[in-house]
N, C-alpha and C positions, 0 to 999 in steps of 0.2 A: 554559188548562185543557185536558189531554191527556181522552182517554177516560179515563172510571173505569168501573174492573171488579172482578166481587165472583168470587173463586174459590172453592165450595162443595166441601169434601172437600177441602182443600189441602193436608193432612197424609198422604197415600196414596201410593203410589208414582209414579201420573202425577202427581198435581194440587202436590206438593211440588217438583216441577222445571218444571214448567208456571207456577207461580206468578214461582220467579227469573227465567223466560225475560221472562214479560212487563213484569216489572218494567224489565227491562233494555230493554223495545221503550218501554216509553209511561211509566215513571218509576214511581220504589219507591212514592211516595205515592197514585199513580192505580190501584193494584193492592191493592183489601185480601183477603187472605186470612183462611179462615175452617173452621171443624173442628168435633166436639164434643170434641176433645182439642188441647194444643197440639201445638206442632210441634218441627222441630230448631232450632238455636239462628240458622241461616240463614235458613231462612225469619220466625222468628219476630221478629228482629232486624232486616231488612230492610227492612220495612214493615209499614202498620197492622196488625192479627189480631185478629179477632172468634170468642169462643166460638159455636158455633153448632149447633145442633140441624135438619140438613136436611127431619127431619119434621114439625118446627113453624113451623107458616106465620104464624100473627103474627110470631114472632122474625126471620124471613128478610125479611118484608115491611120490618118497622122497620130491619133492618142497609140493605137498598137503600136505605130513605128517608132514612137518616143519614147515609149516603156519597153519596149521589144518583147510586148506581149506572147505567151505561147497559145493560150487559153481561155475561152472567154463566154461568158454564164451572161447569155441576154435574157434580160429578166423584165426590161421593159413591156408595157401592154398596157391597153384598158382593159379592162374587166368587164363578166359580163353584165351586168346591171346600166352602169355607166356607159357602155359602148353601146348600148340598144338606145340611148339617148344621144349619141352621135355615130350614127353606124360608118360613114365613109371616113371621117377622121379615125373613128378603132381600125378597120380595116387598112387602112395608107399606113396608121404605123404599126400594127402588129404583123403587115408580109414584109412593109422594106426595109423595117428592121433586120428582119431576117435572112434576106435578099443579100444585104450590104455584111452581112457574117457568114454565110454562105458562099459570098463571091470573095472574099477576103481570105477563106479555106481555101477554095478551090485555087485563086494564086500562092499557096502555098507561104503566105504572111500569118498565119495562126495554124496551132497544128490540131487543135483538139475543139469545140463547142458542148456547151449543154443548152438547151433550150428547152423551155417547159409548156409543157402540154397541157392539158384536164380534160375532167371527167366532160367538158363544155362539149366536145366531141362528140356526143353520145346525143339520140334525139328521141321523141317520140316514140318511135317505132325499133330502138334497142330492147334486148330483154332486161329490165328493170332489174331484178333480181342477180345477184353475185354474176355481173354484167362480165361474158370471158375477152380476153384480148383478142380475139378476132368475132366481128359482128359486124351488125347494120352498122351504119353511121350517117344519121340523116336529122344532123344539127337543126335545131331552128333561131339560134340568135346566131348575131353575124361573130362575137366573140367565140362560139364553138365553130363555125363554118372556116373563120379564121385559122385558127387554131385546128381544124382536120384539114385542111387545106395548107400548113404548115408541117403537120407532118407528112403529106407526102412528097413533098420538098424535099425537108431533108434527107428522105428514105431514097429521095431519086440525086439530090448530090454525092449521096456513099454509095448507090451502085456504079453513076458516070463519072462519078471523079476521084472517088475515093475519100472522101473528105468525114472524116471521123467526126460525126454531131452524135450528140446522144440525148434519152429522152424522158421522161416519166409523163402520164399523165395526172396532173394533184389532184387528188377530193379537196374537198373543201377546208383549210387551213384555220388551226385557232392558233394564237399566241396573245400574250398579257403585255408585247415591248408596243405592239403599234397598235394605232387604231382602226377599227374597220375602212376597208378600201374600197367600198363599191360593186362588191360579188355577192350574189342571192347565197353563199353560204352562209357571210359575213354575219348573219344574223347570232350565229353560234360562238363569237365575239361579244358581240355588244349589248347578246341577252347577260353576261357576266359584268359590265359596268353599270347597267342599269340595276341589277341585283344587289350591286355595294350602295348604290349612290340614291337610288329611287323604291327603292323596294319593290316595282312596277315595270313589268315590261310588255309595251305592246307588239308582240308580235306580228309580221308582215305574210309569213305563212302560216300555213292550217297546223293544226297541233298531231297531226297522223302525218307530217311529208317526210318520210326519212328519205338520209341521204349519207354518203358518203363521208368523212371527216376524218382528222388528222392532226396530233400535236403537235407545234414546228418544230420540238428536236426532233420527231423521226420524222418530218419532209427532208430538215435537213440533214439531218443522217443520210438517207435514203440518195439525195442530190448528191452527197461527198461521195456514198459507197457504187454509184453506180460512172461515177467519173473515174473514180482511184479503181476502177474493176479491168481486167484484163482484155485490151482491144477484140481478139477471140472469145471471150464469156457473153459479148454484146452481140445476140445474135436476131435483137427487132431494131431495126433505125429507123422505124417511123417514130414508137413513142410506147413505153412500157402502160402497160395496168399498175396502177399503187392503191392500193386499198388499206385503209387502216381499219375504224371502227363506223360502225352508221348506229342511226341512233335521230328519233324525232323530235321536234321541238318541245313537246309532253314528256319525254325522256328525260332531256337533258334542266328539265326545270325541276323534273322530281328532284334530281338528283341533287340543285342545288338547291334544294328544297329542307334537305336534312340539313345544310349548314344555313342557311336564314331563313329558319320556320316561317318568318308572315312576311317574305318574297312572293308576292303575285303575278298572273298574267294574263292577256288578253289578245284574240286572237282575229284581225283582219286582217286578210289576205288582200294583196294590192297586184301590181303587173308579174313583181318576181314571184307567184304561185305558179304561174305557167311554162317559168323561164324551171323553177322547180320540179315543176311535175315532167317536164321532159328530159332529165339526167335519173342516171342511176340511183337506186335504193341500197344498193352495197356492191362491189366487186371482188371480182377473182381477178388475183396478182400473183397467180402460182409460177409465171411465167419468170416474175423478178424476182421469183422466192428461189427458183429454178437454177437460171443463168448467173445472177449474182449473188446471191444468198441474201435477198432483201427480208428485212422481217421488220414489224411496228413493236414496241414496248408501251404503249401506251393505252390505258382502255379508258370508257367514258366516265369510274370513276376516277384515277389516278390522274385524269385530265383538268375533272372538275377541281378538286383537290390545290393540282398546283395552282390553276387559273386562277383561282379565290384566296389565294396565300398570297400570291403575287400581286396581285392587281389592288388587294387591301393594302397591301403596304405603297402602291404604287401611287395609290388615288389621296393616300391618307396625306402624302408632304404638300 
C-alpha cells in the first residue's frame, strides 16, 4: 500500500496537473482527486474522482474515511481577481476550507497537509524588490488577506496541536494544460494564446509591472519536494518564499517576439493594475533553497520556448 492522498480543487489550474504528477510518483489508484465540478477527461480517467464540495465538512471527512486518506493538498480557492468580485463568498471558502483540513489533522484522520499560499500575501507597503520571508504583510485584496490569515492558521495548528501542514507561497504560475483562472498573474498565460491565435494582445497591465512568475513544472516540483522533505527540514509552517523568475509584461512580449515577429501589443490597465502594483517585483526564497533544497530550472526564455511549442501544437487540433 503506497501513501493515499486526496487532492481538494483537482480540477483548477494547479491542482489538475498536480493530481497527474502524483499519480505518476505513488500510483493512479493512491491519488484520488476531487472537485465540485468534474475534470478533463485525463484526469478524470486516470484515477478514482470524487464530487466534492470543499466547504462541507461532513462530505470531506467521509471522502478521507472512504479512501483512508493519509494526505491531503487543498488546493481549492478563488483567486485573486475573481474573489475581489465576490469577496465574502472567496473568503467562506478559502478559510473553511481550511478550517475543515486542519480540524481533520488535529483529530488525527489525516497525517500530513499541503496548502498553498502566494505572493497575494504581500501589500502595498512590503519591499517590492527580492521581497525576504519575513516582512510587512499588509494585503489589500481579500484573496491575500485570506491567504495571510491562512497561514497563521496553520502556523498556530503545528505549534498547539502538532498537525504537520506545510506551505509555499506561488508567484504567479504559467502552464500551456489549462486555461487562465482568474489571477492578475494569469495575464502571462493568455498573452501566449493570444500570440498563436490573434497576433494581438491587449494587455490589462502597464508594460513596466514586473512581478514574480513560475513554470508549473518547477511549482510543481517545488509542492512534491517540499511534502517529500523531511518533517525536521520544515522549519517555517506558516508558508515558504518561492521565487522563480520576474520579468514585465514588455519582457515577456519581446521575447515572444523573436518567435512571431508581427505579434503585437497594447496596453490598458483596468482594476488588476492595483491589485499589481501591490505584490512583489521578485523574491528571496533562500529560505527554501536553505531548508529543502528548493531551486527553479526554468527562466523566461526556456519558458517562452516550451509555452509556444506546446500551446501551437495544442491550439492547432
Amino acid at each position: 500500500m503506497g501513501t493515499k492522498i486526496l487532492i481538494i480543487g483537482a480540477c483548477g489550474q494547479i491542482g489538475s496537473e498536480l493530481t497527474l504528477k502524483l499519480r505518476g510518483i505513488y500510483g493512479n489508484d493512491n491519488v484520488v482527486a476531487s472537485d465540485i465540478r468534474e475534470g478533463n477527461a485525463n484526469l478524470m480517467e486516470s484515477g478514482p474522482f470524487e464530487i466534492l464540495n470543499a466547504m462541507d465538512f461532513d462530505a470531506v471527512s467521509a471522502v478521507i474515511e472512504k479512501h483512508q486518506i493519509e494526505e491531503v493538498y487543498l488546493m481549492a480557492a478563488l483567486l485573486s481577481a475573481t474573489a475581489e468580485k465576490n469577496p465574502a463568498f472567496a473568503w467562506e471558502l478559502n478559510m473553511n476550507s481550511l478550517f475543515h483540513v486542519l480540524n481533520l489533522a488535529k483529530e488525527g484522520k489525516i497525517k500530513k497537509i499541503f496548502w498553498p499560499s502566494s505572493i497575494a500575501v504581500f501589500g502595498p507597503t512590503t519591499p517590492r524588490v527580492m521581497t525576504p520571508q519575513y516582512t510587512v504583510m499588509e494585503p489589500s485584496t481579500v484573496y491575500g488577506i485570506s491567504k495571510q490569515t491562512g497561514e497563521r492558521w496553520c502556523e498556530y495548528y503545528f505549534n498547539k496541536y502538532g498537525v504537520d501542514v506545510r506551505s509555499i507561497r506561488y508567484p504567479g504560475l504559467i502552464s500551456w494544460t489549462t486555461p487562465p483562472g482568474g489571477g492578475t498573474t494569469d495575464y502571462a498565460v493568455d498573452i501566449f494564446y493570444k500570440a498563436i491565435e490573434d497576433k494581438h494582445y491587449n494587455c490589462f497591465l502597464s508594460e513596466k509591472s514586473a512581478l514574480p512568475m513560475m513554470y508549473m513544472d518547477d511549482a510543481l516540483n517545488a509542492t512534491v519536494g517540499i511534502m517529500q522533505a523531511k518533517k525536521e527540514d520544515i522549519k517555517i509552517r506558516s508558508s515558504y518564499n518561492l521565487g522563480g523568475i520576474s520579468f514585465t509584461p514588455e519582457e515577456i512580449y519581446a521575447e515572444i517576439k523573436k518567435h512571431i515577429p508581427d505579434f503585437t501589443i497594447e496596453y490598458n490597465s483596468d482594476f488588476r493594475q492595483a491589485i499589481a502594483d501591490s505584490w512583489p517585483a521578485s523574491i528571496d526564497d533562500s529560505a527554501a533553497q536553505t531548508d529543502w533544497n528548493w531551486s527553479h530550472k526554468y527562466d523566461l526564455e526556456a519558458l517562452t520556448k516550451v509555452m509556444l511549442e506546446n500551446l501551437t501544437r495544442v491550439l492547432a487540433k
